[in-house]
N, C-alpha and C positions, 0 to 999 in steps of 0.2 A: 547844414545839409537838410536836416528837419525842415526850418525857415523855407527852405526851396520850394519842396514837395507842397507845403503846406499852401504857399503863393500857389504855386501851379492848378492846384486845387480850383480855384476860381474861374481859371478859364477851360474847363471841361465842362464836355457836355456831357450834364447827367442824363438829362430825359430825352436825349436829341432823337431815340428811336419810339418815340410814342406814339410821336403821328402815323399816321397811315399811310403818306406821303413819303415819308423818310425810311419807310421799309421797302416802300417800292425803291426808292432808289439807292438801299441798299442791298437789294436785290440784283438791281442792273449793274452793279458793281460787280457781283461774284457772275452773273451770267456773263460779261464781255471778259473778265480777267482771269478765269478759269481757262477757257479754248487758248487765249493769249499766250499765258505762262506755258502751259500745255506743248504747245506749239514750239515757242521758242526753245523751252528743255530739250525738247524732241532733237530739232537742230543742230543745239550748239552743247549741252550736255552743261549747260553751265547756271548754276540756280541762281546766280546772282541777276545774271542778264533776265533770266524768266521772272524774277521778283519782279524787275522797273521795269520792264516793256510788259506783263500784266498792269502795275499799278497806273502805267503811262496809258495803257488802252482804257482802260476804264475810266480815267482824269476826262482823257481827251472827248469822250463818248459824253460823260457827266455835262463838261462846258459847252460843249454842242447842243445838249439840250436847254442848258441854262441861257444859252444865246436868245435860243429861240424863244422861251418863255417871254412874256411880259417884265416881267422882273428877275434880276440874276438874284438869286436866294444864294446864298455860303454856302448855308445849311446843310440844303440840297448837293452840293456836289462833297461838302464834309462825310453825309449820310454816302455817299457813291463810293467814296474814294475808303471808306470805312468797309463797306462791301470788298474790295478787292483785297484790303491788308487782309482781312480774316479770312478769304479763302485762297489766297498765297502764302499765306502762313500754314497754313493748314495742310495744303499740296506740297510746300518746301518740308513738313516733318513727314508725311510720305514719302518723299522721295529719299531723304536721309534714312529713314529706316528702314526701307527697300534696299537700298546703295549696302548697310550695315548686313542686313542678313543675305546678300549676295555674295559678302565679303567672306561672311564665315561659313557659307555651304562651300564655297567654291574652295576649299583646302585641301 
């Protein structure tokens, strides 16, 4: 198991947020999958579906621009799509600790 993590190791990006570039577009990440997730919870009450239809709005947003670009960069939609996990992660343990102190005023 060691051996795994240790492989894995190599294919992360350490410095992938240094550029300048790569914050912007991990910025556009959390601006498009924030209102997404948002929305969808609102809905359907269900964190799962607001997880991937956040991270999906932001993917699809990322590749839209990477079309357009001159050259499609990974990077760049890696940096996007890193934008969205972290502020859908962050919205889904809000709304779990929300849900939790609902649970126990409401007794």
């Amino acid at each position: 198991m060691r051996i795994l993590f240790f492989l894995l190791a190599f294919n992360c990006y350490g410095q992938l947020l240094s550029e300048e570039d790569k914050q912007q577009h991990f910025a556009a990440g959390t601006v498009f999958s924030a209102p997404t997730y948002s929305e969808v919870y609102l809905r359907t009450g269900n964190i799962g579906k607001a997880f991937g239809y956040g991270l999906l709005a932001s993917t699809f947003v990322g590749i839209g621009k990477e079309t357009i670009d001159d050259k499609f960069d990974k990077r760049d939609l890696i940096a996007t799509m890193l934008g969205a996990v972290a502020i859908n992660v962050i919205l889904t343990a809000i709304v779990i600790i929300n849900d939790k102190r609902i649970k126990i005023f409401s007794r």
